[in-house]
Structure formats: structure tokens, C-alpha cells
C-alpha positions in Angstrom: -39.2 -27.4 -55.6 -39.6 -23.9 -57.0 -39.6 -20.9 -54.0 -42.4 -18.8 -53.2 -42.4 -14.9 -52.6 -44.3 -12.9 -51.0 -43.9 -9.0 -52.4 -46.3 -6.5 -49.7 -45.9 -3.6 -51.3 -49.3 -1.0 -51.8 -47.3 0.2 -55.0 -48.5 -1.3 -57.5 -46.2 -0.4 -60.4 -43.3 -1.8 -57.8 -45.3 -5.3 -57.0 -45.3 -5.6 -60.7 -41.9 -4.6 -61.9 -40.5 -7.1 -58.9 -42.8 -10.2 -60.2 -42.0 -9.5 -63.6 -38.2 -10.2 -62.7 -38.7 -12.9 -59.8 -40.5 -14.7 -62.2 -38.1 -14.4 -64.7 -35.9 -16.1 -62.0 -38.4 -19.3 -61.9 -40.3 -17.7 -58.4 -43.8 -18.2 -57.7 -44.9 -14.8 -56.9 -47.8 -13.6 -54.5 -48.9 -10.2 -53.5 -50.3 -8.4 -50.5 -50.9 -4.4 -51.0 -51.1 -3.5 -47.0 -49.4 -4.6 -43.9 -52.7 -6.7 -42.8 -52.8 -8.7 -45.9 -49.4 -9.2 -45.4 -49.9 -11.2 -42.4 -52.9 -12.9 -43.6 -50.4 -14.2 -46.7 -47.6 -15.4 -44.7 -49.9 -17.5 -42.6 -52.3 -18.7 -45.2 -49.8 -19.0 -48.4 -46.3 -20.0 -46.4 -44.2 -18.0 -48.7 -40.3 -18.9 -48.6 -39.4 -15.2 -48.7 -41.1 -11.6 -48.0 -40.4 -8.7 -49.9 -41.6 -6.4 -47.0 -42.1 -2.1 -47.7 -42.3 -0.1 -44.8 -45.0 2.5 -45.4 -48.2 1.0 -45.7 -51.5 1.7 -45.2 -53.5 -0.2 -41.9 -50.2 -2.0 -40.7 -46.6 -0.6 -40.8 -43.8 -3.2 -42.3 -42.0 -2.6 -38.9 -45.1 -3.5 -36.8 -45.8 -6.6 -39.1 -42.6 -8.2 -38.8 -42.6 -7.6 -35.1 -45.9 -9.7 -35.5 -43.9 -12.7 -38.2 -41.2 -13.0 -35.7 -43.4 -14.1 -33.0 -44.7 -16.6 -35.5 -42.2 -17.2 -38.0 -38.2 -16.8 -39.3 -39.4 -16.7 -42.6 -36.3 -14.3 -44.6 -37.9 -11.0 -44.5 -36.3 -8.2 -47.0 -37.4 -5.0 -46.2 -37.8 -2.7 -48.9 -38.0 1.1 -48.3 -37.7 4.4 -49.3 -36.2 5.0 -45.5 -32.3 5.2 -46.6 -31.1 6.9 -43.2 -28.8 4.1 -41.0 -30.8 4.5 -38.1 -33.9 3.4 -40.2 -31.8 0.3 -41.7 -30.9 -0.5 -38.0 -33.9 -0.6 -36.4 -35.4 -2.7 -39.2 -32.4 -5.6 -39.0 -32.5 -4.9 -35.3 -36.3 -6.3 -36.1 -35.3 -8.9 -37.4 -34.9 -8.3 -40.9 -32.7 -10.4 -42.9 -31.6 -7.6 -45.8 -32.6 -3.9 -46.1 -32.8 -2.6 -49.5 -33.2 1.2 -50.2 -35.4 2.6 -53.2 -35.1 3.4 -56.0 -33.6 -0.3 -56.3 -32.2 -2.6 -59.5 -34.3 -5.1 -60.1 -31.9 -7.8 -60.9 -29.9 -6.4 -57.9 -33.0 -7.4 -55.7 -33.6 -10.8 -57.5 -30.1 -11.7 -57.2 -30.3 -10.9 -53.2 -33.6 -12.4 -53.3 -31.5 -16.1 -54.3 -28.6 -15.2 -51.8 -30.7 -14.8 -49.0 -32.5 -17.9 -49.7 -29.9 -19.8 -50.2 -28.3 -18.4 -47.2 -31.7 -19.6 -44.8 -32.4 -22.6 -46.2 -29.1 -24.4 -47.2 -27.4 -23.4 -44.3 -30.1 -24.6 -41.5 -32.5 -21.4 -41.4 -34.9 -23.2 -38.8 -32.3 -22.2 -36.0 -32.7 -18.8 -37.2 -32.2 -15.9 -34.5 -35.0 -13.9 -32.6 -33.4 -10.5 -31.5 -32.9 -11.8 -28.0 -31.2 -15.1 -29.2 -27.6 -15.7 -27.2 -24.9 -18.4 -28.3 -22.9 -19.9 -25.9 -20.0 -22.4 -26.2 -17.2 -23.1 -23.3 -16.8 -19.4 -22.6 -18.0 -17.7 -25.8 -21.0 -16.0 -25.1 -23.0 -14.3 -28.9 -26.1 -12.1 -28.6 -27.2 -12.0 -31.7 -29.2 -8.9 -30.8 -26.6 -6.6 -30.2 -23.7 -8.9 -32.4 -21.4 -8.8 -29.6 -19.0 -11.7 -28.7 -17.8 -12.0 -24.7 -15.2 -14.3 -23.6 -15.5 -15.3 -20.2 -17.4 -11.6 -20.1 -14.6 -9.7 -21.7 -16.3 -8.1 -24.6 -14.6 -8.6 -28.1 -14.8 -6.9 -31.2 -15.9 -8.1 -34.3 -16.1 -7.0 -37.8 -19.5 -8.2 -39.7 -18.5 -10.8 -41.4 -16.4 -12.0 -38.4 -19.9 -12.3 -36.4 -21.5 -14.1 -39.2 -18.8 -16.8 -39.0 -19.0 -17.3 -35.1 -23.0 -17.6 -35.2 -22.4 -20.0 -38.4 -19.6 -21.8 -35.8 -21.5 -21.9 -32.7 -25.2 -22.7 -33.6 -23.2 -26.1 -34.4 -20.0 -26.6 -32.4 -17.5 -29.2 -33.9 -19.7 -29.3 -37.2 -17.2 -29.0 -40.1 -18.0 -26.0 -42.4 -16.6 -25.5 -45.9 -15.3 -22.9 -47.3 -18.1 -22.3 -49.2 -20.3 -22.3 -46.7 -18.4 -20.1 -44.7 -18.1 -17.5 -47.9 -21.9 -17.9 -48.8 -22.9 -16.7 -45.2 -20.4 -14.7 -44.2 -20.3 -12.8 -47.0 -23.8 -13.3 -48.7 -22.5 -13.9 -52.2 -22.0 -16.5 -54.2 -18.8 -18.6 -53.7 -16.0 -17.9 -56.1 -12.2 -18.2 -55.8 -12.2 -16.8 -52.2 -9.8 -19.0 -50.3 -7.7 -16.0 -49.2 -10.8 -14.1 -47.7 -11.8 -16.6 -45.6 -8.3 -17.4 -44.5 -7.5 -13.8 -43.5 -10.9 -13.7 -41.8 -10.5 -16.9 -39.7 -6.7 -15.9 -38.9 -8.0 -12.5 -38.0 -10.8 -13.9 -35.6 -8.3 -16.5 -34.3 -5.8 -13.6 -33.2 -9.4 -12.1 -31.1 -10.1 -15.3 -29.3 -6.9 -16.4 -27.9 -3.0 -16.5 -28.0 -3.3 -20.0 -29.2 -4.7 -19.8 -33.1 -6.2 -22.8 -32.8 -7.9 -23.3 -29.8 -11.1 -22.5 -30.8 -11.5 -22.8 -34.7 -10.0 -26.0 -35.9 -8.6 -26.0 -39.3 -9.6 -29.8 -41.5 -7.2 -29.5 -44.2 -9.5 -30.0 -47.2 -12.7 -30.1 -45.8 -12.8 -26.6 -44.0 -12.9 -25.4 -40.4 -15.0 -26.2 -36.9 -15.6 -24.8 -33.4 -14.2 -26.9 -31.1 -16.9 -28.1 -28.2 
């Protein structure tokens, strides 16, 4: 089954240079020009993805997917021509999946487009977070608001893609990922020869959690790696 996209966007020349590409890619495209219409198509069409610009007219991207997340966990891209970090922040802090600056590539925004699908959809994206969303598992506590990991309270430090593997881990303790998997959402690319990666980043997280390396994350010699209950 083919995805749909949403692109809400009042540009027009950008709405039509980001079809023109996504259905290049095989995506059914729809289009909303202002933040209100934007709502009315997630409801009414159930896209699979939005393409979501900040600056609109009636509705603000930020206040319309403050509205979605209520109602939805659709993947939501935000597209802006906001490149300051604090602006990035507040929109994943949002609950945006992906933040992409303009001016943009094309392809570089199709290609993110599949990656983020792929990453919602293949990998279980019905559990996916609200901002206020904690994980807890023996005495690992994620808030995947603020991406921090406690243990038994004591805050610990984790690099991006480290917090991407324990929320991957802990939504579904003693669930084998592969390595794939693992790369694919930790990473958000496509899986290529990446064994050493994902060893160093396991080993690295291991070291974090405890003096015993395998306490928590259980190694399944070709099949991949688990949180243990």
C-alpha cells in the first residue's frame, strides 16, 4: 500500500516542487495552504506523513501540531525557514519527528520523508511518544520529553543516538532487536555495513548503566540485542 503525504505549506511554488519529487517517489500527495486546512486534512484524509511549515496564515504549524498531538502521532516534519536551535527545539520538543531548515534539497527531503516512515511504521509507531511520555523498566526511568535516563533517580547521560536505542529497548523489554533495527532508528538511515557502530554504541551505553556489561542489554549472537525485564 502506497503512503500518503500531507505538504501544508501557503507557498505554492514549495507545495509543488515537494509533490513533484514525492511523487516521483510513488507518494500520493495532498495539499493544505494554511494551518486550519491542515487540520481539516489530517482528520478527513489520514495522511501517513505531514510536511508541516511554520509560518502560516490563520493557524501557526507550532499551534497545529500542538492540536495533532492531542489527536494523533501521525510523523510530522516541520519545515521552516526558522534555522536558529532554539526554534528546532521547541518544534521537536512539540512533538515533531524531523526539522528541516529552508532553503532544502528536495531529494534530501524525500529521502527523509522514507526514513521517517519507515522509522514510525516498521518499528511500531502506534506507541509513539507524547512530550510527557516516561519509560520505566526495573530501575530505568526515560522521559522522553526531556531525553533523560535515571537509574534508581541518578540521572545518566546520554548521547542521541544512545536515547534512541533505550526508548527502542524499553517500549518492549526482552523483545529481540536486530541490528538493523537498531541502526534504522537510532540512526535514521538506511542500514548498511554498520556492525561496528552499533557495537561501540551498545558497549558505550552498557559502560553507563552498570559495572556489569550485560545486565541490562543482552547480547543474542546472531539475532541482535534485548532489554532484559
Amino acid at each position: 500500500m502506497g503512503y500518503k503525504i500531507l505538504i501544508a505549506d501557503d507557498e505554492a511554488e514549495i507545495r509543488n516542487l515537494l509533490r513533484l519529487y514525492l511523487e516521483n517517489e510513488a507518494f500520493t500527495v495532498i495539499e493544505a495552504e494554511d494551518g486550519l486546512k491542515a487540520l481539516e486534512a489530517v482528520r478527513n484524509e489520514k495522511p501517513d506523513l505531514l510536511l508541516l511549515d511554520i509560518m502560516m496564515p490563520g493557524l501557526d504549524g507550532l499551534h497545529v501540531m500542538q492540536q495533532l498531538r492531542k489527536e494523533t502521532n501521525i510523523p510530522i516534519m516541520i519545515i521552516s525557514a526558522k534555522t536558529a536551535d532554539a526554534e528546532r527545539i521547541l518544534g521537536l520538543n512539540l512533538g515533531a519527528d524531523d526539522y528541516v531548515t529552508k532553503p532544502f534539497n528536495p531529494l534530501e527531503v524525500a529521502a527523509r520523508v522514507k526514513s521517517n516512515l519507515r522509522r514510525f511504521y516498521d518499528l511500531g509507531g502506534t506507541a509513539a511518544p507524547t512530550v510527557e511520555e516516561t519509560l520505566t523498566c526495573g530501575d530505568l526511568t526515560l522521559d522522553i520529553g526531556s531525553c533523560s535516563l535515571t537509574k534508581a533517580g541518578t540521572p545518566i547521560e546520554l548521547t542521541s543516538v544512545e536515547f534512541r536505542i533505550m526508548e527502542m529497548l524499553m517500549r518492549s523489554p526482552g523483545k529481540v532487536f536486530t541490528k538493523q533495527q537498531i541502526y534504522e532508528y537510532a540512526w535514521g538511515d538506511e542500514y548498511f555495513i554498520a556492525d561496528n557502530n552499533i557495537m561501540v554504541a551498545i558497549s558505550k551505553l552498557r559502560t553507563k548503566l552498570d559495572e556489569d556489561p550485560s545486565r541490562y542489554i543482552k547480547t543474542l549472537r546472531g539475532l541482535g540485542y534485548r532489554l532484559e525485564k
